[in-house]
N, C-alpha and C positions, 0 to 999 in steps of 0.2 A: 504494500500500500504506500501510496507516493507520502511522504510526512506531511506537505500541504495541505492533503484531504482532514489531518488531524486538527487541524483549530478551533473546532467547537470542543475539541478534547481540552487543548490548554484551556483555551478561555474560561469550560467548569474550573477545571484545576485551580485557575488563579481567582477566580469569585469564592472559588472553596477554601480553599488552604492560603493564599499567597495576603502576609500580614494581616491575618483574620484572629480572632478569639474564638477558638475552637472549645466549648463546652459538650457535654455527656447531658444528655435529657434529664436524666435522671441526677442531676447534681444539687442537693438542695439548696444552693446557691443563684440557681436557674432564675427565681426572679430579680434577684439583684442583676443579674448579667444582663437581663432584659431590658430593666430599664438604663443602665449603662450603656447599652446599642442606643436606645432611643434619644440620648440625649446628645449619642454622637461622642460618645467616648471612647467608642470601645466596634469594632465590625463582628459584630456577634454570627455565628454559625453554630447552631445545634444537630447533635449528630448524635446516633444512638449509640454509640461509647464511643470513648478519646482514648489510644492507643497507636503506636505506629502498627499494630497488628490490623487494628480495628481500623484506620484509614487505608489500608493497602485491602482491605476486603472492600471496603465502601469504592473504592478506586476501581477494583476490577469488576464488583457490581454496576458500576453505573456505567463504564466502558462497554461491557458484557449489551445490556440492555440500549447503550447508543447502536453501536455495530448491528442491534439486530433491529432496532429502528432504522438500519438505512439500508437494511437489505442486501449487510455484508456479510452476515452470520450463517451459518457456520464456513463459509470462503475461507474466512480473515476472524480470525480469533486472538483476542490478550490472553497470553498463552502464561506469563508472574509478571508481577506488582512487585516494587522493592520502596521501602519508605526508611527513611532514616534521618534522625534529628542528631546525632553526633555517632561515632566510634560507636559507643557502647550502649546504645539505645536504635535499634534496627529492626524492620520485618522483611522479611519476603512471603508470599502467597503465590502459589503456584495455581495453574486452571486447571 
């Protein structure tokens, strides 16, 4: 697949993860974080857990379900996902 046809790929990517406040649904902090979005302090993203585990699955779920919305699936499949915030904090997810 030519990487051009990818940019609706990045684009999630960076509305999702790129300088975002990434919370876990379930963090009972969730409304304070809410209204810190809304005041504009903060680019809030809720996501059903925060993990480099848990975005490398959300990564290749939403990739997974783009590809098959364009009617590239099963052609062209995300075959692992690799997230990593430093050395010693890393996932990979294999398809």
């Amino acid at each position: 697949m030519d990487f051009g046809s990818l940019k609706p790929v990045r684009r999630w990517l960076e509305q999702t993860f790129d300088h975002k406040t990434l919370v876990a649904a379930g963090d009972p902090l969730l409304p304070q974080m809410q209204a810190m979005d809304e005041l504009g302090l903060v680019q809030l993203v809720v996501l059903p857990h925060v993990s480099c585990e848990a975005f490398a699955e959300h990564i290749l779920a939403w990739v997974g379900d783009w590809l098959a919305e364009q009617s590239l699936s099963p052609r062209i499949r995300l075959a692992e996902v690799g997230v990593r915030e430093h050395g010693a904090n890393a996932a990979k997810v294999l398809a």
